[in-house]
C-alpha positions in Angstrom: 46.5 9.3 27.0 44.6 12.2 25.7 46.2 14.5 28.0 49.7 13.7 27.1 48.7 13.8 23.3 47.2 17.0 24.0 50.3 18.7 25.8 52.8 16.6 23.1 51.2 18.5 20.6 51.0 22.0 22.4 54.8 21.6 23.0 56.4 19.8 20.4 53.5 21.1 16.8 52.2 24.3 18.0 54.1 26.4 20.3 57.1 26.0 17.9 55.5 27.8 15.2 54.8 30.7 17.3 57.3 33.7 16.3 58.3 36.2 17.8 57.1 39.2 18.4 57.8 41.5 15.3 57.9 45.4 15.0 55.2 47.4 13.1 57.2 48.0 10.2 57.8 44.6 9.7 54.2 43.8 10.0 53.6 46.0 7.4 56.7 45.0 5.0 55.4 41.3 5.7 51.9 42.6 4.3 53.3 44.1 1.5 55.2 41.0 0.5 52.1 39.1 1.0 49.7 41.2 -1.2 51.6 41.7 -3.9 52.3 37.9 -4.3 48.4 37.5 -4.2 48.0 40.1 -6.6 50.6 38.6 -8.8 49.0 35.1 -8.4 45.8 36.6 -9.5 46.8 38.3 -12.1 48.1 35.0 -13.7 45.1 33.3 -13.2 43.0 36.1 -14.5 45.0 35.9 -17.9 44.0 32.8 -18.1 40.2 33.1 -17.7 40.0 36.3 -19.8 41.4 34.2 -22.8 38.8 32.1 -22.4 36.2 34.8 -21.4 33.9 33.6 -24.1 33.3 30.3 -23.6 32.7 31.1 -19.7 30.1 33.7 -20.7 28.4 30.8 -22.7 28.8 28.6 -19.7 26.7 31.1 -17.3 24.8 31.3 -20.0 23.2 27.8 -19.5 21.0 28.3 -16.3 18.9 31.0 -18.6 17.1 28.2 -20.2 17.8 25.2 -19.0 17.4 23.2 -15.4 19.5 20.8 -14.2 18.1 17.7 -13.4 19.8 15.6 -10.3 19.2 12.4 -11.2 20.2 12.4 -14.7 23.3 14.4 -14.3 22.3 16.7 -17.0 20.6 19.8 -17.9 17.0 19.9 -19.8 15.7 22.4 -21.3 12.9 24.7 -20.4 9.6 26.1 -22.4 10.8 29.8 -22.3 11.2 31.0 -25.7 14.9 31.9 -27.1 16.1 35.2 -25.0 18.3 37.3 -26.9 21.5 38.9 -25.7 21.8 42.9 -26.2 24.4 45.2 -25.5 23.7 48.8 -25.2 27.3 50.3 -25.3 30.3 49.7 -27.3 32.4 48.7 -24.5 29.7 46.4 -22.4 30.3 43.1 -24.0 34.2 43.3 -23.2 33.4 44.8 -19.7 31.5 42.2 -19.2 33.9 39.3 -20.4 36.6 41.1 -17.6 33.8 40.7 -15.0 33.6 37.3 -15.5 37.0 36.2 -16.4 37.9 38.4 -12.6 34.9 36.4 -11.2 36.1 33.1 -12.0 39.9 33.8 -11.4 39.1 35.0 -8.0 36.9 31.2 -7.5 39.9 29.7 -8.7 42.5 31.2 -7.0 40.6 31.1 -3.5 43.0 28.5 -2.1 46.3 30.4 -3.3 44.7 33.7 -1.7 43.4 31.6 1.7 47.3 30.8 2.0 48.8 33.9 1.5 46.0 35.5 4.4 46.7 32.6 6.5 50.7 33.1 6.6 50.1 37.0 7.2 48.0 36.3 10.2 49.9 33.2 11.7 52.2 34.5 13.3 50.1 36.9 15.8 47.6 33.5 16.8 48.6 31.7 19.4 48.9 27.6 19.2 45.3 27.0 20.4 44.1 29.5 18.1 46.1 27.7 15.3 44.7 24.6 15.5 41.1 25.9 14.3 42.1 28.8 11.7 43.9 25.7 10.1 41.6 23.5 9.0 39.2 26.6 8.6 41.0 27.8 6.0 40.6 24.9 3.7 37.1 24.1 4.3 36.0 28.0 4.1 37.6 27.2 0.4 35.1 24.2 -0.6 32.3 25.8 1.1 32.4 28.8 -1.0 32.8 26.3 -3.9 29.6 24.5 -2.5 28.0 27.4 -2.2 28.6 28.6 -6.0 28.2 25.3 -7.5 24.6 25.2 -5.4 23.5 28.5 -6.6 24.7 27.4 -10.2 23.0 24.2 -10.3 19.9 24.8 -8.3 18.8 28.2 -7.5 20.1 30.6 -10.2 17.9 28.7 -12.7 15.0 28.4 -10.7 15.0 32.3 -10.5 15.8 33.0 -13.4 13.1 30.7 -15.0 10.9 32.2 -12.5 11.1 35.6 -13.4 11.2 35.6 -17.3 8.5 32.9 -17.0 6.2 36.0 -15.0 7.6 38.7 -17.5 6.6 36.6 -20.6 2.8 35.6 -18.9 2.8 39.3 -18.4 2.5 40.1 -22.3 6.7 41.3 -22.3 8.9 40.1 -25.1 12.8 38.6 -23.2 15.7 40.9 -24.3 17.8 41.3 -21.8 21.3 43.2 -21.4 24.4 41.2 -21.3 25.5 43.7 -18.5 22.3 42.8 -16.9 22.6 38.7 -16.7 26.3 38.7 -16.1 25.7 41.5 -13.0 22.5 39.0 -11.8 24.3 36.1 -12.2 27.4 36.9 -10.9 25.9 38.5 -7.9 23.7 35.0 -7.2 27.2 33.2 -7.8 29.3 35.2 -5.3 26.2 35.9 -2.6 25.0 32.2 -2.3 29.3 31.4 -1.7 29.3 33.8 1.1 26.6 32.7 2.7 27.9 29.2 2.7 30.7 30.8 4.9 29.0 32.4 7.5 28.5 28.9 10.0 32.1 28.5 9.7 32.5 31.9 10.6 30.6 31.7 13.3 32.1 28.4 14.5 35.6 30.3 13.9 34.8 33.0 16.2 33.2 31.1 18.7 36.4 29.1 19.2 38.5 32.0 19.9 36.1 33.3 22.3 35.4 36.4 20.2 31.3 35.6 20.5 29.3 33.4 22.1 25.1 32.9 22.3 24.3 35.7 24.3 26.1 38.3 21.8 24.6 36.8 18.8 21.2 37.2 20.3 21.8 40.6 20.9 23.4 41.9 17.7 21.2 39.7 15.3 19.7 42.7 14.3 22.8 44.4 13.6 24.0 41.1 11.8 21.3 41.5 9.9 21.6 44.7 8.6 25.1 44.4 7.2 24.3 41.1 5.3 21.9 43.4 3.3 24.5 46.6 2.8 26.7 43.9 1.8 24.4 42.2 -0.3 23.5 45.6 -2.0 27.0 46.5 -2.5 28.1 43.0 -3.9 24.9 43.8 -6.2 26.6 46.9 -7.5 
């Protein structure tokens, strides 16, 4: 039974969907068609988060001082003294509203940009292949909201009390840049959703064949030192 399931599906769902072969230019046309609706799509969104860029700097605001507490649902505060937010150029608190305003469009319009990727490259996968960048494609998208909502909830305000908790024992007075936070918290936000990717990109790869135990030993090295050039890049 599980063999004729199997081959129903490889004949009737997924070989169907295979097209066929296309010339480069229409590879590239398809691209072009495919970015610009994600850059439109975007765009929209980020209209909408930059009107309300305010009240979402206010919302990352919350981790500075505050923890959240599991079992009550709620955040409590902390017995770090009031922190002040400076800005040392005209320009820096709007910059800093468009950073997060792009931040939080790009978070929101993960699933609408997962599509648009996943009808570009459809077409060149063959059925078995389909069958796992499918469902990969939506949970990638709630693993990078795990990831962020993790990192909001749980480790961006252990750090952060951490570290201004060491400054102020140190004999330093909190002031910190609004370019600053935003830039640290943002780059906690978007690191700690990556990393909440890289199993399933593993496992993705690992189904099509493209690495296996063996290679991953030998290149862990290597592995390594791109998640820290990304890192630092992400950073800046």
């Amino acid at each position: 039974m599980l063999n004729k399931l199997n081959r129903w599906l490889q004949d009737s769902v997924f070989k169907p969907l295979e097209d066929k072969k296309m010339p480069v230019m229409e590879h590239l046309v398809e691209f072009q068609v495919r970015l610009t609706r994600a850059v439109i799509g975007l765009a929209v969104v980020f209209m909408g988060t930059f009107f309300y860029a305010d009240a979402l700097v206010k919302w990352l605001r919350v981790p500075l001082q505050n923890m959240f507490v599991p079992s009550q649902l709620a955040w409590e505060p902390t017995d770090l003294p009031t922190v002040p937010f400076v800005f040392l150029a005209p320009a820096e608190a709007l910059w800093q509203n468009v950073k997060v305003a792009g931040l939080f469009a790009v978070v929101l319009a993960m699933p609408y940009l997962l599509v648009e990727i996943w009808r570009f490259v459809v077409p060149g996968l063959h059925a078995q292949e389909r069958r796992f960048v499918g469902p990969f494609v939506c949970v990638s998208t709630l693993a990078f909201y795990a990831g962020v909502g993790f990192s909001f909830f749980f480790v961006l305000p252990f750090a952060l009390n951490f570290l201004i908790s060491y400054g102020v024992n140190a004999g330093f007075v909190p002031q910190i840049s609004i370019a600053q936070y935003v830039g640290f918290a943002l780059w906690f936000l978007t690191v700690f959703g990556l990393i909440f990717e890289v199993p399933l990109a593993i496992t993705l790869m690992a189904k099509l064949g493209w690495v296996d135990a063996p290679v991953l030993i030998q290149y862990w090295k290597w592995a390594l030192l791109g998640s820290f050039i990304m890192t630092r890049l992400i950073k800046c």
